[in-house]
C-alpha positions, 0 to 999 in steps of 0.5 A: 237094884231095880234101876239097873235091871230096868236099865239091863232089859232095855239095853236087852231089848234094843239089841233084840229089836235091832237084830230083828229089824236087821232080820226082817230086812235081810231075810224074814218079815215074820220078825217085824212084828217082834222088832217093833215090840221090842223097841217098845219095851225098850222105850218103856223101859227108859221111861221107867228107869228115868221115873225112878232116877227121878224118885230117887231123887225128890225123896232124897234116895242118898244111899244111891251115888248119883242122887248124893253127888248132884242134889240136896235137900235145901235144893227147890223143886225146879232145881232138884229135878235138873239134878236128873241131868246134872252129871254123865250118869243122868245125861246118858239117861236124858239122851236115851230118853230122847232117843226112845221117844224119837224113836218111836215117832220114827218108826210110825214115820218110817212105816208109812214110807215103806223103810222101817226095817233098814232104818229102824234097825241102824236106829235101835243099834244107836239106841243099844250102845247108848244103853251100854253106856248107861250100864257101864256110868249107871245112876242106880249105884250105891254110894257104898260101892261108888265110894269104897274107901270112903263109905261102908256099906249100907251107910246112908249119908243125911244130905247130899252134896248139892248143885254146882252154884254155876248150874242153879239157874233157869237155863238149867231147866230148858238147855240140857233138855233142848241140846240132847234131844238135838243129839239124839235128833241128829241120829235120824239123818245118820240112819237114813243116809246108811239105810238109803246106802243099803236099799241102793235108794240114792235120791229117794231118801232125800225127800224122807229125810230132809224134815228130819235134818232140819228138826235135828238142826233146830233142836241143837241150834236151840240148845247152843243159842240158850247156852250161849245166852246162859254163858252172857247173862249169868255165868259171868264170862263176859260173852256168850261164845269163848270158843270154848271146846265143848262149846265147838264141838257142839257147834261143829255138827250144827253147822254139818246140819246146816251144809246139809239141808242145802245140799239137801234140796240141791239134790232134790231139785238137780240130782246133785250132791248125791255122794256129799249128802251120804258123807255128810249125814254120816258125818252129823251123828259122827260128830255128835258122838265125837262131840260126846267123846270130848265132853264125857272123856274127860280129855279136855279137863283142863281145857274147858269149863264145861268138861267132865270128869274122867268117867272110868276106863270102860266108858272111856273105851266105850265111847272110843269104840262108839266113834270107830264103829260110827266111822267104820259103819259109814265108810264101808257103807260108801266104799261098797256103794261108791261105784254106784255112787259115781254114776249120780254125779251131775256135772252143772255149769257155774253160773247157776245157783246149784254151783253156788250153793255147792261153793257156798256149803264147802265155804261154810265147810272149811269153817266147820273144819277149821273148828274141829282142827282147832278143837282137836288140836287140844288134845295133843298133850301140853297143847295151847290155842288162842281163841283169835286162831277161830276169829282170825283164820274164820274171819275171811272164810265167812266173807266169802261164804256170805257174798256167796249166799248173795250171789245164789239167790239172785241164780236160777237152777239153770245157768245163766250170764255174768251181766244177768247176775249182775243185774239182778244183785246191783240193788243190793250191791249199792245197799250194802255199799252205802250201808258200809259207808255208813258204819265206817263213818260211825267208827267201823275202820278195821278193813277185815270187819268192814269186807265182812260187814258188807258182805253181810249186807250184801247178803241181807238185802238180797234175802230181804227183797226175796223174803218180800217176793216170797211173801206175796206168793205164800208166807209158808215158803219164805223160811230160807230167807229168815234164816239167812236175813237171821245168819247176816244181822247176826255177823253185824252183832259180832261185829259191833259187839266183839271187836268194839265193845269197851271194858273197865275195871272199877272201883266203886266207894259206896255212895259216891258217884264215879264216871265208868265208861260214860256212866254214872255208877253208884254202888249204894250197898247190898243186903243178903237173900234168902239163899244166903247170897250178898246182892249188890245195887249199883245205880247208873246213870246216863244221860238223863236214863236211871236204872239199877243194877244187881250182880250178886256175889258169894262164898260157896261151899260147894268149891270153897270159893267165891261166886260171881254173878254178873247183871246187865241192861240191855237196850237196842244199841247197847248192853252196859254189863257189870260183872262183881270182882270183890268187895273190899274193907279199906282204910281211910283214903291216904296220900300213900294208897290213892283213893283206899281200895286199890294201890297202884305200883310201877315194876321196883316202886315201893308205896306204903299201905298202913303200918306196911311197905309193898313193892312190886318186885318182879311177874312170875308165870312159874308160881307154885300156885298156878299148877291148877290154872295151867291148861290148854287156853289159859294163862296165868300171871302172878306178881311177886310182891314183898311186903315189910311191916317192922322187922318181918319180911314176907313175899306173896304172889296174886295170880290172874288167870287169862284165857285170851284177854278174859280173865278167866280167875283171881286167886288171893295172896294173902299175908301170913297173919291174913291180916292183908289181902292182895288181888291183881286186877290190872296190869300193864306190861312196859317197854325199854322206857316205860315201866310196867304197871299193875292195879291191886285190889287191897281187902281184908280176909277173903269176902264171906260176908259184906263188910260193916265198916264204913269205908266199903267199896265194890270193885266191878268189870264194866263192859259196854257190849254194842249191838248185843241185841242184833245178835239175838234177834239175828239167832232167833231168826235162824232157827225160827226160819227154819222152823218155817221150813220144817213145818212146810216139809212135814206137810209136804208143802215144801218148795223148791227154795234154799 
């Protein structure tokens, strides 16, 4: 097969360029000359691998395993070319990708430093064990020996099994791309850190590297935040960050980058920090491995949404062996130069803003630690975390770490007395006091997101009138302060968007107004797309505003299941979000079954349906049925119901799954003819003197096309999500922030500003 021989002489020429790199570093520069064009042939070896994958797949090369599992012949072409990246196989190759070219940036970058051996060699030893990778998980393997039970050689199947219906979408385009060129960005500060540990360079590396971080930083911030905008407007989950595992441990080593761009030019300026920053630019590539390990292991499977399958046992130890030498590498690099290191220690009075950025990056450290421990909590066997454990334990950490970013500004990098911090922090201290005032006379009474929205503002106003002091000085060095105004709008939007939003379940009778949540909702039918999907309109109306929205539902083949989309207008102080729950064919409306969509029932009560009886019998989290639903963070609840119809007696059991208070999925109980079909869409546990309750959905056979009876009704999730638009703008303005910094850094303009 050519694409695994293009895959071995890359692989074959990483490792030749890293030993010659090592070697010219060590002993001999008559191999630099060999190193350099050897990474070369490396890179262009990636390059045409990745072309050829990609031929392979817009010419429907079936016979090949990768191509068949992930495309399809009725894909368009901006879709057919993200199934590149859509399994482990392709992503490999996407990183490595990114890797090489980055790579070859570098090493003209670290050339005219004067560091390319020491550097380039650790380098092309990253890029090697990635190439191992893609040898042991390679694209290029026949469908006939992926499939050996199943397929006999040398059948080419006539189509392909085509893209998960979740990932056919635009971010599909932009978000695997941005967030693996963070990946492989955030390997640089790795190879620096050790190259400097190696030369003995304890401050030098620093100037040389903090570009590199902060690019790094910015390519995986970007990555998360169009994954999270992703998860908000199209996936359905009700929120862009769930706390999901994968979702952290991408979050972890983004946050490590952060900590170290401060820690960063805290040593540039004082010399201090040093042993922190060699720990934490170990730690970012570390945890982007481990970040790897989580996902592609297939160990969190039933945890998260976003995991692979189990890749095979070599690649599963590959990746185990790629952390351990990742780890083993850094320590013993820091363990030989700890000596050395120690000597570096600068003792700094309190009162100064070196001493407060420091308290500030460990502050903002023990959130990162808090998520790592909570993400590797889940893989103890049979082992549950909610995700409030996040929000409750990080919620006092934040406060601290944002009165902390305020108090460091109004510091200089020489100490300096209580009263004159005071002094310099006392207009924003009254801002933010009447700023918090204000929210709380509006609604904001819970004291823990109150504390946090003042220290957010605290946090504002200083970077605010910082950001204006900078500006008038030169506009290039204000990237700082953009990113911490971005950090404080940003805490603001969660708290009004995560713990006072509002959320509804409804149904809807076509062409009929029904008041959900302050709005008028009318659900005036749906037609069916090109694509096969079922849109459906839903006109809402508030005071004297009209607009319409379109969710979109579907039977998929792909899973053998039904596809919700969800739509939402996004105004400046709110988004009104309604996510598809089903689409029901109900009888006339009668005394017996409330308004003929859902059916209403208290624990033992019995109510009619039809020809039939339905009683609410008892719950039930040990059903048959759940064992698929069963993992770490979900939930599942299931109602026994009988049902009597004559003389025949039957029981079915609906399930809702729960991740927190999300409903994660529904699974339909449908009597034995299928002629009745039952959702559990709300419930209510009781006390002693209250019974408990349950909402159900009640529909014909499971929805594969709308129905034409004229009883039709849609059930919709409606959610008012405040401030949604506070958290985007917060996001944008971190990450452009720092881009303003990156910029200033490359050119060598940078100042001496956090």
């Amino acid at each position: 097969m050519v694409g695994v021989f293009i895959v071995w002489i890359a692989f074959v020429a990483a490792s030749v360029s890293a030993y010659s790199f090592y070697w010219t570093a060590t002993r001999n520069t008559r191999m630099l000359a060999l190193a350099r064009n050897s990474f070369g042939i490396m890179a262009l070896s990636i390059l045409a691998a990745s072309v050829l994958l990609l031929v392979y797949i817009l010419t429907h090369r079936f016979e090949f395993a990768y191509v068949w599992e992930y495309s399809s012949r009725s894909l368009p072409l901006d879709l057919l070319v993200t199934t590149f990246w859509a399994g482990q196989d392709g992503s490999f190759m996407l990183w490595a990708l990114c890797g090489s070219c980055i790579g070859l940036i570098l090493m003209a970058y670290t050339r005219r430093k004067g560091i390319e051996a020491e550097t380039m060699a650790l380098y092309a030893l990253i890029q090697a064990f990635l190439l191992l990778l893609l040898i042991l998980k390679s694209p290029f393997t026949y469908i006939w020996h992926a499939y050996p039970n199943d397929v006999s050689v040398g059948t080419i199947p006539t189509d392909g099994r085509g893209l998960n219906p979740l990932l056919q979408n635009f971010w599909m385009i932009a978000h695997p791309p941005m967030l693996f060129a963070g990946f492989a960005a955030m390997a640089v500060p790795f190879v620096f850190a050790l190259a400097a540990l190696w030369r003995k360079a304890y401050q030098e590396w620093i100037p040389s590297a903090l570009p590199w971080v902060i690019g790094g930083t910015v390519a995986l911030g970007t990555g998360i935040m169009m994954g999270g905008y992703w998860a908000y407007g199209v996936l359905g989950w009700g929120g862009w960050w769930g706390w999901d595992p994968v979702e952290n441990s991408s979050l972890v080593p983004w946050i490590v980058g952060v900590i170290l761009i401060h820690t960063m030019l805290v040593q540039r300026r004082t010399g201090g920090l040093a042993r922190t920053n060699f720990f934490l630019g170990i730690s970012t590539f570390v945890l982007v491995v481990y970040s790897t390990f989580l996902t592609r292991s297939g160990i969190l499977g039933s945890s998260s949404v976003h995991s692979f399958v189990n890749p095979g046992g070599w690649v599963y130890a590959c990746l185990v062996l790629w952390i351990l030498s990742l780890v083993g590498l850094g320590i013993s690099m820091l363990g030989v130069r700890w000596k050395d290191l120690r000597t570096l220690a600068v003792r700094s009075p309190l009162f100064t803003r070196e001493s407060f950025l420091s308290i500030a990056s460990a502050v903002m450290g023990t959130i990162a630690l808090v998520i790592l421990f909570g993400t590797s909590y889940l893989l103890v066997p049979l082992a549950t975390l909610e995700r409030t454990f996040y929000d409750n334990t990080n919620l006092p950490i934040a406060i601290g770490m944002m009165i902390l970013l305020g108090l460091s500004l109004g510091l200089q990098w020489k100490e300096e007395s209580r009263a004159t911090l005071l002094k310099k922090s006392a207009i924003s201290l009254v801002l933010a006091m009447v700023g918090t005032a204000i929210l709380v006379a509006v609604g904001l009474h819970d004291v823990m997101m109150g504390l946090l929205a003042f220290a957010s503002l605290f946090a504002f106003f200083v970077n605010a009138m910082r950001f204006i002091a900078l500006a008038k000085e030169d506009v290039r060095h204000t990237g700082g302060t953009l990113s911490h105004i971005g950090l404080a709008l940003l805490f603001l939007g969660i708290i009004g968007s995560g713990r006072y939003g509002e959320k509804q379940t409804a149904s809807l009778p076509l062409n009929e107004s029904k008041e959900v949540l302050g709005h008028q909702l009318t659900y005036t039918g749906s037609k069916q797309m090109q694509d096969g999907k079922w849109l459906f309109s839903v006109k809402v109306a508030k005071e004297g505003s009209q607009f319409t929205l379109e969710p979109v539902m579907f039977q998929s083949e792909y899973n053998n299941s039904l596809m919700r989309n969800p739509d939402y207008a996004a105004f400046l102080t709110r988004d009104f979000y309604i996510e598809p729950v089903s689409l029901e064919d109900v009888a006339p409306p009668t005394a017996s079954t409330g308004n003929g969509s859902t059916l209403q029932l208290k624990k033992g009560e019995s109510k009619a349906l039809g020809d039939a009886t339905v009683t609410f019998l008892r719950f039930d989290t040990n059903h048959k049925g759940m064992e698929a639903t069963t993992g770490a963070g979900n939930f599942p609840v299931g109602v026994v119901l009988q049902v009597k119809r004559g003389s025949t007696i039957e029981e079915v059991t609906p399930v809702t799954v729960y991740r927190g208070a999300e409903k994660v999925e529904m699974k339909r109980a449908t009597t034995k003819d299928g002629s009745i079909g039952f959702d559990l869409i709300a419930m209510n546990i009781g006390t002693q003197s209250i019974p408990s309750t349950i909402d159900l959905a009640i529909t014909g056979n499971v929805l594969s096309a709308p129905p034409v009876a004229k009883a039709q009704l849609l059930v919709v999730e409606a959610s008012v999500k405040p401030f949604m638009s506070v958290v985007w703008t917060g996001a944008v303005f971190i990450l452009f922030g720092l881009i303003v910094s990156l910029t200033t850094k490359f050119n060598g303009k940078g100042r001496q500003q956090s």
